[in-house]
C-alpha positions in Angstrom: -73.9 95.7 11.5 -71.3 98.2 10.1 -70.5 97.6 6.5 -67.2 96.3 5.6 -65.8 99.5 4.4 -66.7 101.3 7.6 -64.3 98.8 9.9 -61.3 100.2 11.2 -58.3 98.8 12.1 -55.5 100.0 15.0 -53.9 102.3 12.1 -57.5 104.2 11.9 -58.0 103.4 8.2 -61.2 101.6 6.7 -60.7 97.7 6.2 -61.1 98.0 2.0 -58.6 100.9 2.1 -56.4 99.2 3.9 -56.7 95.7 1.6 -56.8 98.2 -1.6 -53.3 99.8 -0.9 -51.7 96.7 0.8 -48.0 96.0 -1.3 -48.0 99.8 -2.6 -44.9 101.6 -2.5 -43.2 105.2 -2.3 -41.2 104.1 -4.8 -42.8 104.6 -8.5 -43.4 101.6 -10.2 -42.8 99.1 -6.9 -44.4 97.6 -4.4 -43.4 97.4 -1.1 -42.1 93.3 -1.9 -40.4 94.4 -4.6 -38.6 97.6 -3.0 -37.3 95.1 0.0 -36.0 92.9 -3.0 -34.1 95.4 -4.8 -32.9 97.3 -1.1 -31.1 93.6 0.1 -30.0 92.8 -3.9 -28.8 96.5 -3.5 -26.9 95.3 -0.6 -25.4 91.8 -1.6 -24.1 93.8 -5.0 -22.8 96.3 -2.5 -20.8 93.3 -0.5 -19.3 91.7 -3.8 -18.2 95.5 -4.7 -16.3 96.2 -2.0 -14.5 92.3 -1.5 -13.3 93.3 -5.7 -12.0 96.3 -4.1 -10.5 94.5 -1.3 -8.8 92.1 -3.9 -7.8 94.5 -6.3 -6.0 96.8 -3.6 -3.7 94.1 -2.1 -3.0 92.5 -5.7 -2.1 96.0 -6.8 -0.4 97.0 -3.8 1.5 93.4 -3.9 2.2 91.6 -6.9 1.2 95.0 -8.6 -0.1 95.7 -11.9 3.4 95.1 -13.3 4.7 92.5 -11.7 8.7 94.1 -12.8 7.6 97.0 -10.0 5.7 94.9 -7.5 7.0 92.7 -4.8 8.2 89.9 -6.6 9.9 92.2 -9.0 11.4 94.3 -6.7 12.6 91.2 -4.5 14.2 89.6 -7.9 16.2 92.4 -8.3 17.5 92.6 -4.3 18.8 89.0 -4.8 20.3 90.0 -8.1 21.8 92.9 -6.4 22.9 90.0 -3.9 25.0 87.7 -6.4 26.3 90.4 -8.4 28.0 92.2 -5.2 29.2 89.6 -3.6 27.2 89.5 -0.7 26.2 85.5 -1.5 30.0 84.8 -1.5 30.4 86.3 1.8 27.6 84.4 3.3 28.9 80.9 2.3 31.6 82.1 5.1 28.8 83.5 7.6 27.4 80.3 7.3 30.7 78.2 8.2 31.5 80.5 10.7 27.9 80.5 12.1 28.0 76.5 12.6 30.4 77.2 15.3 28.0 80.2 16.7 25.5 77.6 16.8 27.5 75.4 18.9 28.9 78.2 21.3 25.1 78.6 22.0 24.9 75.0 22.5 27.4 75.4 25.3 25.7 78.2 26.5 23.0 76.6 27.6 24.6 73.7 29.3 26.6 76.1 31.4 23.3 78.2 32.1 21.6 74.8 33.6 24.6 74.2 35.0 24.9 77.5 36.7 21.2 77.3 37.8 22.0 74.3 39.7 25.0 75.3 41.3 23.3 77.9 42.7 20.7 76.5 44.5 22.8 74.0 45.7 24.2 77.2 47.5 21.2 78.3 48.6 20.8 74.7 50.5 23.7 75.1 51.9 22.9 78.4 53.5 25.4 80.4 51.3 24.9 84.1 51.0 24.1 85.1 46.7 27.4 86.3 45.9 29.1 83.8 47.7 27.1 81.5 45.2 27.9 83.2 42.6 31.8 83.1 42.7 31.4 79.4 43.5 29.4 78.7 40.4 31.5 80.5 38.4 35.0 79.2 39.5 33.1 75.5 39.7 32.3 76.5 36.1 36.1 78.3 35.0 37.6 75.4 33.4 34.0 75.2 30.9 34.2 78.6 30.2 38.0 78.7 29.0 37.3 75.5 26.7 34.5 77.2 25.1 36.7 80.0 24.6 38.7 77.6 22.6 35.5 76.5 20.5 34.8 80.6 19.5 38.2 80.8 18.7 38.7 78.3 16.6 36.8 81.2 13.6 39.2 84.0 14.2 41.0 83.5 10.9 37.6 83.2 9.1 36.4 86.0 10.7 38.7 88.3 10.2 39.3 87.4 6.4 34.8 87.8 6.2 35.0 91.2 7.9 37.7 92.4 5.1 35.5 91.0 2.1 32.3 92.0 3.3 33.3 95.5 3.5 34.4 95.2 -0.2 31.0 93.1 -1.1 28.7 95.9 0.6 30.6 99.1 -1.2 29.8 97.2 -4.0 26.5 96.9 -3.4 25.9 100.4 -2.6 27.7 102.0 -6.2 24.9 99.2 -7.8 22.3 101.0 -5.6 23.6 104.0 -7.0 23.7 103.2 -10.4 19.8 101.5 -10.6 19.0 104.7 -8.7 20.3 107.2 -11.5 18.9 104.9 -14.1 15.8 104.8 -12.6 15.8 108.7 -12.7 16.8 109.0 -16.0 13.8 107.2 -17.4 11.3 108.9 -15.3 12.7 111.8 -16.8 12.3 110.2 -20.3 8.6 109.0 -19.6 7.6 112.8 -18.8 9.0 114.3 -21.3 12.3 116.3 -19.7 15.1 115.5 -22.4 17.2 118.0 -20.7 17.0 116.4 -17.4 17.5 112.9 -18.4 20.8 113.8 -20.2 22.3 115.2 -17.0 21.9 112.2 -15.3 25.2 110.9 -15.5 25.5 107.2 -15.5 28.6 105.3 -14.2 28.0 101.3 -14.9 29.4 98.9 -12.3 32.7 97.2 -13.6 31.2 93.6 -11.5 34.4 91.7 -12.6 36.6 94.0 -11.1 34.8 94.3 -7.8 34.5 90.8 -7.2 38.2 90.0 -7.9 39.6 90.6 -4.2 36.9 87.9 -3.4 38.0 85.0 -5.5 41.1 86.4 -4.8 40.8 85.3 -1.4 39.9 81.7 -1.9 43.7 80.6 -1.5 43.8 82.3 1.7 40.1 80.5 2.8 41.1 77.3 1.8 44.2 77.7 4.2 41.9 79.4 7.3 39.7 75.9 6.6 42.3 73.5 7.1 43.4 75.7 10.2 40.0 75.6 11.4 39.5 71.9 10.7 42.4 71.3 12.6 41.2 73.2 15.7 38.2 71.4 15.5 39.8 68.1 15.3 41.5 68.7 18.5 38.6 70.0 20.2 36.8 66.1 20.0 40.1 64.5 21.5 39.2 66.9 24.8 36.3 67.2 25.4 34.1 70.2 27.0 34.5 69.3 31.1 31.7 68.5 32.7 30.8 68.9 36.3 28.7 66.3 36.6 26.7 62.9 34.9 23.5 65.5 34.3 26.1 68.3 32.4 27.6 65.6 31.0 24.2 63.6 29.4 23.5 67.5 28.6 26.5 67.7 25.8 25.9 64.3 24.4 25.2 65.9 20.8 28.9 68.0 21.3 30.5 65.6 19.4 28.0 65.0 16.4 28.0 68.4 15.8 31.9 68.7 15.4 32.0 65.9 13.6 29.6 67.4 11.4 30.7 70.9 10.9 34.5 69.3 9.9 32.5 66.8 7.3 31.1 70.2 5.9 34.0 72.5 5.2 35.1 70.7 1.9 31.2 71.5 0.3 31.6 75.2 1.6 35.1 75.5 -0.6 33.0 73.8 -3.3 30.6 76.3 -3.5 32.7 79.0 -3.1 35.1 77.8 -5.2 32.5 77.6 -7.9 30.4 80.7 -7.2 30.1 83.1 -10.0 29.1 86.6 -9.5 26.9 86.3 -13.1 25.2 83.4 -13.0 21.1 83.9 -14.0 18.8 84.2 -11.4 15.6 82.3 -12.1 12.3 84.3 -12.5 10.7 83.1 -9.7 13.7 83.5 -6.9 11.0 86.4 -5.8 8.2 83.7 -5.3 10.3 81.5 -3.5 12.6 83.7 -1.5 8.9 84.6 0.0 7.5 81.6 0.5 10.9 79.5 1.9 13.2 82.5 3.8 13.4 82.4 7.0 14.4 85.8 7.7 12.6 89.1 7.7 14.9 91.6 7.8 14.4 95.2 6.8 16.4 98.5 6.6 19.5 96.0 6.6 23.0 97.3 6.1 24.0 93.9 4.6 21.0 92.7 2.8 17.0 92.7 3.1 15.0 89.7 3.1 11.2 89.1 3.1 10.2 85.7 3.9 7.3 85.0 5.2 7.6 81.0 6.7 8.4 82.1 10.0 5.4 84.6 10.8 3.0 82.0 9.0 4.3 79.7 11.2 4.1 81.7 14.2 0.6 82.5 13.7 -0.2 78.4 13.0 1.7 77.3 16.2 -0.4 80.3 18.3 -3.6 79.3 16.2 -3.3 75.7 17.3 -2.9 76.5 20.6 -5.8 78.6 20.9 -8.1 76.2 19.2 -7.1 73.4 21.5 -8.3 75.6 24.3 -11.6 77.1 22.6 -13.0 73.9 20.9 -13.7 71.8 23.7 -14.8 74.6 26.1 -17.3 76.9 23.1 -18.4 73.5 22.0 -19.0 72.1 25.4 -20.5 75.3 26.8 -22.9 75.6 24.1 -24.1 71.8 24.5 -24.0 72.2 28.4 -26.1 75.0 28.1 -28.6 74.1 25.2 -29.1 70.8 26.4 -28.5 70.1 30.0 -28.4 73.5 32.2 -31.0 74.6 34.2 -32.7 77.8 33.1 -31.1 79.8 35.9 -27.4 78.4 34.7 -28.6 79.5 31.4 -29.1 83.0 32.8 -26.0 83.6 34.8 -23.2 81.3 32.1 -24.6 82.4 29.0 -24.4 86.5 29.4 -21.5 85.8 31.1 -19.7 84.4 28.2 -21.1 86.3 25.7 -19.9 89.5 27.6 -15.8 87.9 26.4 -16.4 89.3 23.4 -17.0 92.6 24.8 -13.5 93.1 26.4 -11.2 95.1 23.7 -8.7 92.9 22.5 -6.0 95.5 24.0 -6.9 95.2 27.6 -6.5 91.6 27.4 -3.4 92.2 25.8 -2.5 94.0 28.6 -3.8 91.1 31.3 -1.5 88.7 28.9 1.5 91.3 29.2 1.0 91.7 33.5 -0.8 88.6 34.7 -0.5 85.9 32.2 2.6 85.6 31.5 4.2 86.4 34.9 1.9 83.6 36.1 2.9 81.3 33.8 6.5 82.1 34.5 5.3 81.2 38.5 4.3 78.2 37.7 7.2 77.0 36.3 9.3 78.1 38.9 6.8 75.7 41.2 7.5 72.7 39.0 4.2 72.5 37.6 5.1 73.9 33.9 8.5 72.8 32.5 11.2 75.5 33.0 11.0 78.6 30.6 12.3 81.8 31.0 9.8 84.2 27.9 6.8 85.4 29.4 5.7 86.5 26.4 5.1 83.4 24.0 3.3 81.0 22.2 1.3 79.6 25.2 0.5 83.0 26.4 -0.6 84.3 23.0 -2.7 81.4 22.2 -4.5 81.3 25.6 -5.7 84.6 25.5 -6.9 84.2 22.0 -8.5 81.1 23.1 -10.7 83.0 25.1 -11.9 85.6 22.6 -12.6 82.8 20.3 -15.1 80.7 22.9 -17.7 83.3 22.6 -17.8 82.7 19.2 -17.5 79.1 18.8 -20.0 79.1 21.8 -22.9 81.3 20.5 -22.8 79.8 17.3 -22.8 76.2 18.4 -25.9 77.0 20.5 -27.4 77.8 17.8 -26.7 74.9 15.5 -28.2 73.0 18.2 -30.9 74.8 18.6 -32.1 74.4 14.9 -32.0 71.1 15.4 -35.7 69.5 14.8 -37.0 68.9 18.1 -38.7 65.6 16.4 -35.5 63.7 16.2 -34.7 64.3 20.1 -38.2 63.4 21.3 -38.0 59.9 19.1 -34.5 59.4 20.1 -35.7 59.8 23.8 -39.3 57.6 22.6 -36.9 54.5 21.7 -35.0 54.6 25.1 -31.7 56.7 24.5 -30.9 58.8 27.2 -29.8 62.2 27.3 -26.0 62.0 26.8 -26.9 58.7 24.0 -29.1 61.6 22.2 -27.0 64.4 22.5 -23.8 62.2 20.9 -25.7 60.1 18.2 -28.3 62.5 17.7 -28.3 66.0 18.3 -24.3 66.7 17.4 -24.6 64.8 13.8 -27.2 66.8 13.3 -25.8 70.3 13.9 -22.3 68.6 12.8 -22.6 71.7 10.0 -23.3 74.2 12.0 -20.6 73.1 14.9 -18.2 73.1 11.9 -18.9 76.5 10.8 -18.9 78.0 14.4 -15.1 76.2 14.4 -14.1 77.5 11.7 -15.6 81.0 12.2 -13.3 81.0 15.8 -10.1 80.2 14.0 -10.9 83.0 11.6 -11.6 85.3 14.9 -7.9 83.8 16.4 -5.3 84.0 12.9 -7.2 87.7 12.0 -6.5 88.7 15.6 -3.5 91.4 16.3 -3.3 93.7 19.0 -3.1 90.5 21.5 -0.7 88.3 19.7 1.5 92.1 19.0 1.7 92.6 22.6 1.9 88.8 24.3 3.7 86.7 21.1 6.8 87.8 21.9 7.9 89.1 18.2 10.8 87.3 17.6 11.1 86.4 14.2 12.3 83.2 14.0 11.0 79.2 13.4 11.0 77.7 16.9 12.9 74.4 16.9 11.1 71.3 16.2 13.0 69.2 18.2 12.3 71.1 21.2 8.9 68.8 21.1 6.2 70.7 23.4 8.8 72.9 24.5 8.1 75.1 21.6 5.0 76.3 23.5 7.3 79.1 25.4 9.1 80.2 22.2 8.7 83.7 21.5 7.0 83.8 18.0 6.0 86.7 15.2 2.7 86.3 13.4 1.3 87.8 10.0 -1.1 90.1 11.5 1.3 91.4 13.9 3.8 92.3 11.2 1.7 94.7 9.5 0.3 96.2 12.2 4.4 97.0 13.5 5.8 98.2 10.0 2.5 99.1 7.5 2.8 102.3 9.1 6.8 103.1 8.9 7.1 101.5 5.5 7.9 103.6 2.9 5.1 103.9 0.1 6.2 101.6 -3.0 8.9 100.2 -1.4 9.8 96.6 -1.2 8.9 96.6 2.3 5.5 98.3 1.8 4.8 95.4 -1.0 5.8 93.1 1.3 3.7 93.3 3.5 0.5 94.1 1.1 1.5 90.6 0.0 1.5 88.6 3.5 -2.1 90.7 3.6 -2.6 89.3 0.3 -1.9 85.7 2.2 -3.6 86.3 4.7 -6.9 86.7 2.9 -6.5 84.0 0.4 -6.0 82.0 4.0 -9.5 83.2 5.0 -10.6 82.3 1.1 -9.8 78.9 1.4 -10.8 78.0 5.3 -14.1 79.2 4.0 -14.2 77.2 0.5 -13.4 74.4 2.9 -16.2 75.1 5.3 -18.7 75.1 2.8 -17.6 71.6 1.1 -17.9 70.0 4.4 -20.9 71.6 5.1 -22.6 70.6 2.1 -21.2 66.8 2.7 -22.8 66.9 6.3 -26.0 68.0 5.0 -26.2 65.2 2.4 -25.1 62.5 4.6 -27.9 63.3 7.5 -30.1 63.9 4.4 
C-alpha cells in the first residue's frame, strides 16, 4: 500500500501537502478564513460608508450645513418676502374671490352631467350630433346665464385685486433687488474685493410706503363686500334652474355654500383689516410651510411655494392601491406555489412571474399610457367602472405598480415558506390537520416574519418607483377630495419620486427649488428608514412569539 504522503488527490498534490498548506493564504500574515473575514467586513464598512455619504449629501444639499442658506432658510425668507410686499394682503382677496371660483366649478359640473344626459337622450331619439348639441345647449341657456350671474357677482373684487396686486408684486421685485445687491456686496466682502463691494449701491425698500395704497384700499373693500354680499343674498332667493329632479338633487349643496361664503366675508375684513406688513414671522414658518402647503409652485410670477403634502399624498393613495393588488396575489402565488402546485405549475407560473421584474419600468409605463388607461376609460363608458374621464390616474398608476411589486412580494414569500422546518408540517399533518388547516395555523405563523419583510420590501419597490407613476399618475399637483369617497381612485395625482425626476434636472444649483427637492429626497429616505426600523421590530416580535 502506497504511503500516505504518496496519495494524490483530483488537484494532483500529495495528501500531507495538501493537509499541510490547508487555511494558507496569498495574503501575508492570513489565512484563507481570515482573508474571507476581512474581504466581507471590508464590504459591510464599505455599505455603512457610502449610506453616510448618502445622508450627508441630501442633509447638505437640503437643510444644508447652515441652515440660514438651506431650504428652510431660504423658504423663511420667500414668506417674509411675502408679508412685507403685500402679497399675503392680496391673497385674503384671492381667497374670497376664489370661494365663488369654487362654486362656479360646482356649477360646472352639474351642467356637464347634465349636458351628458341631454345628449344621449338625443342620440335615442335618432337626432343627428349637432342637432344634439344646439338642443342641449338651449335646454341648458337659462343655467348658463344664472351662473353668469354667480361669476359676476366678484367683478368689483376683482378688479380692485388686479390694481393691488400689481403694486404688491413691484414691490416684491425692488425687495428681490435689494437682497440681491446685498447679497453681492458681502460676497464681495468675504473675498476680499473692498473696491467692488463699495460700488454696489444699495437702495433699502421704504415697506410703509409701498404698502400704503393697500390699506388704503380697505374702505373701498369693505364697500365691494357688502356689494358682493348683497349679490349673493339674492342669488339664494333664485335659485340655479334645474332641468330636472336628478340636476336638481345634483345642486343640493348650492345653497350651503352661499350661505357659507356670505357668513365668511366679515372674518376676511377682519383679517385684512388687521394685517400688518411687519409682523414677525416665526422660525419655523420654513418647516411648516413644507410640511402643510398644498401648493408646489415654482418659477411663479406671484409667489413660490414648496409644499410637499400633496405629492406625499399622491404617492400614499397610489401606494395603497398597488399594495391592495400585490399582497393578496405575491402572497397567494407564493403559498399556491410552495405548497399546493404541481411541479409542472411550478415550472411554467414561477419563471413566468419572476420574468415581471424583468420588464423595464418604462415600457410598462408606456402599456399604462396606451392600454391601461384607455381600457379603463372603456370600461367605464360600459357601466362597469363609475364614470371618469383621466386616463391617467391613481388607479392606473397603482395597478401597474402592483404588478412590479408581485415578483417581489412573491419570491420572497416563497422563500419564507420554504425555511419553514419541514418538522412542524409533517406533525401538523401526523395530528390530522389538513393541508389548508396547516398552511393557515401552521406554516404562515411561521414564516409570518418573512411574509412581513417580503411586504414591506414591495412597498419599498412601489413609493421608490418613478418612471411609471411620471408617465401614468397624471401629475397634477393637488390633494384629491376626500369626499369624493372611492371616486378618488381616477384623480390625477403627483408623487415624490416623480417630482424630482421632472425638475432635479432644470433646477437651478442652490436655489430654493434645487433644496427643495434634495429635501422631499431627504423624506423620502427617512420614509425608507423608518418602514425598515418598523420591519425589523415586528420581525423580532414574530420570532419571539413562535419562539
Amino acid at each position: 500500500m502506497a504511503e500516505t504522503s504518496q496519495i494524490r488527490r483530483l488537484d494532483q498534490r500529495p495528501l500531507k501537502e495538501a493537509i499541510s498548506t490547508r487555511g494558507k493564504s496569498i495574503v501575508p500574515g492570513l489565512n484563507t478564513d481570515e482573508a474571507i473575514k476581512h474581504f466581507f467586513g471590508l464590504n459591510a464598512l464599505m455599505s455603512i460608508v457610502v449610506l453616510g455619504l448618502i445622508m450627508f449629501s441630501l442633509f447638505s444639499q437640503s437643510i444644508g450645513l447652515n441652515p440660514l442658506g438651506g431650504f428652510f432658510g431660504q423658504s423663511y425668507q420667500n414668506i417674509l418676502v411675502y408679508r412685507e410686499a403685500g402679497l399675503e394682503f392680496v391673497d385674503i382677496l384671492k381667497s374670497e374671490t376664489g370661494e365663488v371660483d369654487s362654486i362656479g366649478q360646482y356649477l360646472a359640473d352639474a351642467r356637464l352631467r347634465e349636458f351628458k344626459k341631454l345628449l344621449a337622450q338625443s342620440q335615442q331619439a335618432g337626432k343627428t350630433e349637432n342637432q344634439g348639441l344646439a338642443d342641449a345647449n338651449a335646454a341648458l341657456a337659462d343655467f348658463d346665464a344664472y351662473a353668469g350671474k354667480v361669476s359676476g357677482t366678484t367683478s368689483g373684487l376683482d378688479d380692485i385685486v388686479s390694481n393691488l396686486g400689481d403694486t404688491a408684486t413691484t414691490t416684491k421685485a425692488m425687495i428681490k433687488i435689494f437682497n440681491d445687491k446685498q447679497a453681492e456686496k458681502a460676497l464681495y466682502l468675504r473675498v476680499g474685493k473692498t473696491e467692488e463691494a463699495n460700488k454696489v449701491v444699495l437702495q433699502p425698500v421704504d415697506i410703509d410706503a409701498s404698502v400704503k395704497p393697500l390699506l388704503d384700499a380697505i374702505p373701498s373693500i369693505k364697500d365691494a363686500n357688502t356689494k358682493f354680499a348683497s349679490d349673493l343674498n339674492d342669488l339664494l332667493s333664485q335659485p340655479p334652474p334645474a332641468l330636472d329632479a336628478d340636476m336638481k338633487a345634483q345642486l343640493a349643496g348650492y345653497d350651503g355654500r352661499i350661505r357659507a361664503l356670505i357668513a365668511a366675508i366679515p372674518g376676511y375684513e377682519k383679517e385684512i383689516e388687521t394685517w400688518n406688513p411687519h409682523a414677525p414671522v416665526p422660525w419655523y414658518a420654513g418647516f411648516l410651510e413644507f410640511l402643510t402647503n398644498t401648493k408646489w409652485l415654482t418659477a411663479s410670477s406671484w409667489q413660490d411655494s414648496y409644499g410637499i403634502l400633496p405629492l406625499f399624498v399622491g404617492s400614499l393613495l397610489i401606494s395603497v392601491v398597488a399594495l391592495v393588488i400585490a399582497i393578496p396575489l405575491g402572497v397567494g402565488a407564493g403559498i399556491y406555489i410552495n405548497q399546493i402546485a404541481t411541479p409542472w405549475e411550478q415550472q411554467l407560473v414561477k419563471p413566468a412571474i419572476e420574468f415581471i421584474s424583468a420588464i423595464p419600468s418604462v415600457v410598462l409605463g408606456f402599456f399604462g399610457v396606451a392600454i391601461l388607461g384607455e381600457s379603463l376609460i372603456q370600461l367605464s363608458r360600459w357601466g362597469i367602472l363609475p364614470h371618469f374621464e383621466q386616463r391617467l390616474n391613481i388607479l392606473t398608476a397603482g395597478i401597474l405598480l402592483a404588478f412590479m411589486a408581485i415578483p417581489t412580494i412573491f419570491t420572497l414569500t416563497e422563500d419564507a415558506i420554504n425555511n419553514v422546518p419541514r418538522a412542524l408540517k409533517e406533525a401538523s399533518y401526523a395530528l390530522g390537520a389538513n393541508r389548508l388547516q396547516t398552511i393557515w395555523r401552521i406554516i404562515l405563523p411561521a414564516a409570518l416574519s418573512g411574509v412581513i419583510s417580503a411586504v414591506l420590501l414591495g412597498f419599498g419597490r412601489v413609493i421608490g418607483e418613478t418612471m411609471v407613476v411620471l408617465l401614468c399618475a397624471g401629475n397634477r399637483i393637488a390633494i384629491p377630495p376626500m369626499s369624493d369617497g372611492l371616486m378618488i381612485l381616477f384623480q390625477p395625482v403627483h408623487t415624490m419620486t416623480g417630482i424630482i425626476a421632472q425638475e432635479l434636472g432644470e433646477a437651478e444649483n442652490g436655489s430654493i427649488e434645487w433644496h427643495a427637492l434634495f429635501m422631499v429626497g431627504l423624506v423620502l429616505f427617512l420614509i425608507s428608514l423608518g418602514i425598515n426600523f418598523l420591519a425589523q421590530r415586528l420581525v423580532q416580535k414574530f420570532k419571539i412569539s413562535i419562539g
